[in-house]
N, C-alpha and C positions, 0 to 999 in steps of 0.2 A: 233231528231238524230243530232250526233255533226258535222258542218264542217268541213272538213280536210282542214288543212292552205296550203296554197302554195306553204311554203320552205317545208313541212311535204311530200309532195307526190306535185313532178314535174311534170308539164305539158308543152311540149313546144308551139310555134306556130301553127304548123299542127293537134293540139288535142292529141300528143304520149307523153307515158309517158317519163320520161329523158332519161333512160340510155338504152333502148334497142332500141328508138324512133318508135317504133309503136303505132299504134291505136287497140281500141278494137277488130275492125272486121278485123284485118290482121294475125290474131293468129287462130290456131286452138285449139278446146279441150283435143287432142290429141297430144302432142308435147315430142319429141326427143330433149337431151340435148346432146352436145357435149362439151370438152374442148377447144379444137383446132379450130378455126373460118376455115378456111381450109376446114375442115370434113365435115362442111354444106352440101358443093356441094358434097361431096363424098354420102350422104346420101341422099339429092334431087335426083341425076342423077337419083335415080329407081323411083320418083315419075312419076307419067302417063300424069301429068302437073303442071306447077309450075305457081300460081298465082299472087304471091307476093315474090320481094326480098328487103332486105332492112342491111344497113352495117353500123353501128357506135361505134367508140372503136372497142374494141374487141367485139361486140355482131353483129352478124351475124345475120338473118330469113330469110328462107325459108317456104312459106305455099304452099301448091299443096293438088292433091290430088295422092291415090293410089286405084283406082277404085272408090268408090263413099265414098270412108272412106277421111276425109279430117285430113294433118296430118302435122305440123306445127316442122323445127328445128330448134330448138336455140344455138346459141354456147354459150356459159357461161366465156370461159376463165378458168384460173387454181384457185383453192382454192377455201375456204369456204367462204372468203369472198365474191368471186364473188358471189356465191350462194346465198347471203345473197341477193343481188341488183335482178335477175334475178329471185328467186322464190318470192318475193315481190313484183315485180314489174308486171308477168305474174297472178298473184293474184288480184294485183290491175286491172290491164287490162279486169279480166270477174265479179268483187264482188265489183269492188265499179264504182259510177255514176259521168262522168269525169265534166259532165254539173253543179250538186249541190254539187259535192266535199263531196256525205255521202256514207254510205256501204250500200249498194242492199240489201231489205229486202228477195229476195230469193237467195239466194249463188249458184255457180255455184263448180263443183269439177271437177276440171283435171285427166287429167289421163299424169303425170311425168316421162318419162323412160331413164335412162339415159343410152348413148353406152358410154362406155370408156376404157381405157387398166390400166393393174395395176401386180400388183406385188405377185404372189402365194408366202404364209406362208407353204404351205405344199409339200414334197415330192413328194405327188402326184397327185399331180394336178401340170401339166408338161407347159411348154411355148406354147403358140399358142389354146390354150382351153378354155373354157369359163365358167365364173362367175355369177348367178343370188346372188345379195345379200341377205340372208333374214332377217339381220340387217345390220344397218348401226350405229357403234360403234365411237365416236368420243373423239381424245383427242385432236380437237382443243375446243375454249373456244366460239363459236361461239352461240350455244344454251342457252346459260348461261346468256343470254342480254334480252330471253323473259320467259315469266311465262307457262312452260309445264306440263303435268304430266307423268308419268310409268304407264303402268299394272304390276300386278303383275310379271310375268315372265322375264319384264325388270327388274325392282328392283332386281331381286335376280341375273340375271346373272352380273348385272354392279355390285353388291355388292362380288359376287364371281371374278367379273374382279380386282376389283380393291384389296381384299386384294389378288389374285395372284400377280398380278405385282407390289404392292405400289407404281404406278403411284404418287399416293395424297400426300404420305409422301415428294415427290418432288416438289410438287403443282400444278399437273396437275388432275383437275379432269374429270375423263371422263365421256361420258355421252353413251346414248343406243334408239334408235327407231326402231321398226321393219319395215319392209316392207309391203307392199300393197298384202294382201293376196289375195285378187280378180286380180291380177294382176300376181305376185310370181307364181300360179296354171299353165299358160300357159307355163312359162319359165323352164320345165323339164327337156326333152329330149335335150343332148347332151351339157347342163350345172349342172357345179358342182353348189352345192349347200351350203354356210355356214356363218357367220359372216363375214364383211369388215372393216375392220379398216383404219379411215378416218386420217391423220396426216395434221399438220400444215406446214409441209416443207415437200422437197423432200431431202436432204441430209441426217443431223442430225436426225430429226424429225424420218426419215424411217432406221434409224441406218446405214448411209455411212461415213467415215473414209476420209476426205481427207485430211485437214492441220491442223482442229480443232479436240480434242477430243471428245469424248461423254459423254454427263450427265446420259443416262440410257446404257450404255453396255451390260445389258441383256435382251433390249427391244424383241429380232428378237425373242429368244429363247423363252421368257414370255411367245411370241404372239402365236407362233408355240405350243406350251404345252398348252395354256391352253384351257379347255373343259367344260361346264357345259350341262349336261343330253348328247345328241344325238346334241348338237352345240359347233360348234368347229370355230373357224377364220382361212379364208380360205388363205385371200389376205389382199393388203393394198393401199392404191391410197390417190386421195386430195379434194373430195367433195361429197361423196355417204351419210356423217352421217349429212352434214348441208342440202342437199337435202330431205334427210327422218325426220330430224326433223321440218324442217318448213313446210315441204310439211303436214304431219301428223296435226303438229300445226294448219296449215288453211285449212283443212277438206280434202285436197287432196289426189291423190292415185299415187305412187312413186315407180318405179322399180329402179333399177341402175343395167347392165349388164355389164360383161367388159371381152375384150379379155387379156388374160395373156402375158404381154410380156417379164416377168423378171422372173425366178423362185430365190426368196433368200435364197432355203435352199440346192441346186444344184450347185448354181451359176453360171446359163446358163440365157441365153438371146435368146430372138426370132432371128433367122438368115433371117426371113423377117417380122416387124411387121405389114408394112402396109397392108400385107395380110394379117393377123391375123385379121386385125380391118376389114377389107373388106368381110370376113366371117364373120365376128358377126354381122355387119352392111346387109348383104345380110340376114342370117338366122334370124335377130329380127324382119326384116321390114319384113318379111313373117308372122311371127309370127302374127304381129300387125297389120297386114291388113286382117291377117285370124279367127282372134279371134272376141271377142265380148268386144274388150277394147274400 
């Protein structure tokens, strides 16, 4: 089995990898992503104890447990890029062996859930409510750097996505992974359910007007119309499609839940979000400490 070189996958002094700087045993298998380094603690306070903290750049951890489930947050930072450092990195940390620098011949599989806020594409689905995604749809270009594949059901809906919108005729091609269906199952009651469209910006990208124009003007409308069978795009946010496709890619299991705090087809906004986040954040960690994730 091949070496992994040194500039290839970072190790610093203390044995953690670069960018998150933990070690193997400071992570749980069970880990919460957040954007916001902040949110950590919003999301530890309910743990029952907190084991391990640790803060570099933007990447925050927190590991504790919540009764005898041990349950690990990371903050991520905004975009897919970030996503790209922190689901590699949390990969590398339980599937490869930091001692001979090779990949563990038995693989370990996470269990991925991300809390985060985002932006309803639909009517109705109102501000302050909640999103499980059951894909995660991306036109940033992030997945396009490793070798993937579709099932069936992705190929047709990315192919029905893309000639609705003719994203491509502009050279943006989008891409499609679903969700953690062993995971999805839990997240029912009192989350809506539908496609998330992942964007590479928060202005332009998610169709805002302020000094610049826009290259797609009928991006909102596309997103809000279009439907294949019983799935419809619900929301839109900045790392649920690079989260579900690497997570998927390295055998992992990947929720993204998100409280709503922008409605763009209303054009209302939460009048308090960080309750918003604080309810989704109370009812997930319920979830996930009561299930069999």
């Amino acid at each position: 089995m091949n070496r992994i070189a040194e500039s290839e996958l970072i190790i610093n002094d203390r044995g953690a990898v670069y960018h998150l700087n933990c070690r193997p045993e400071e992570i749980a298998h069970t880990i919460i992503t957040v954007g916001d380094p902040d949110r950590v603690s919003e999301v530890s306070k309910y743990f029952d104890r907190i084991e391990f903290q640790n803060k570099h750049r933007e990447f925050v951890t927190h590991t504790g447990y919540i009764g005898k489930k041990r349950i690990s947050c990371v903050s991520t930072g905004i975009g897919p890029d970030n996503i790209d450092i922190v689901l590699n990195e949390l990969d590398a940390l339980v599937n490869i062996d930091f001692e001979n620098r090779q990949i563990k011949a038995d693989l370990t599989q996470l269990n991925v859930i991300r809390f985060g806020t985002s932006g309803s594409l639909q009517e109705d689905i109102p501000v302050d409510q909640f999103v499980a995604s059951t894909h995660g749809l991306g036109l940033d270009n992030l997945m396009h750097f490793y070798r993937t594949g579709n099932n069936e059901e992705e190929k047709q809906i990315i192919q029905a996505f893309s000639t609705h919108t003719q994203l491509h005729a502009g050279n943006v091609s989008p891409y499609i992974t679903m969700a953690s269906a062993g995971l999805l199952k839990y997240f029912t009651a009192n989350y809506h359910q539908g496609i998330t469209v992942t964007c590479p910006g928060f202005y332009g990208p998610q169709g805002r007007i302020l000094r610049l124009g826009l290259g797609y003007p009928a991006l909102i409308d596309n997103l809000t119309n279009f439907s294949f069978g019983n799935h419809r795009i619900t929301n839109f946010e900045m790392e649920t499609s690079a989260i579900y496709g690497l997570g998927n890619a390295l055998g992992h299991h990947c929720l993204s839940v998100s409280a709503i705090v922008a409605n763009r087809i209303s054009k209302t906004f939460s009048k308090d979000g960080a309750l918003a986040v604080e309810n989704l954040i109370k009812q997930s960690l319920q979830v996930v400490s009561e299930s069999n994730i």
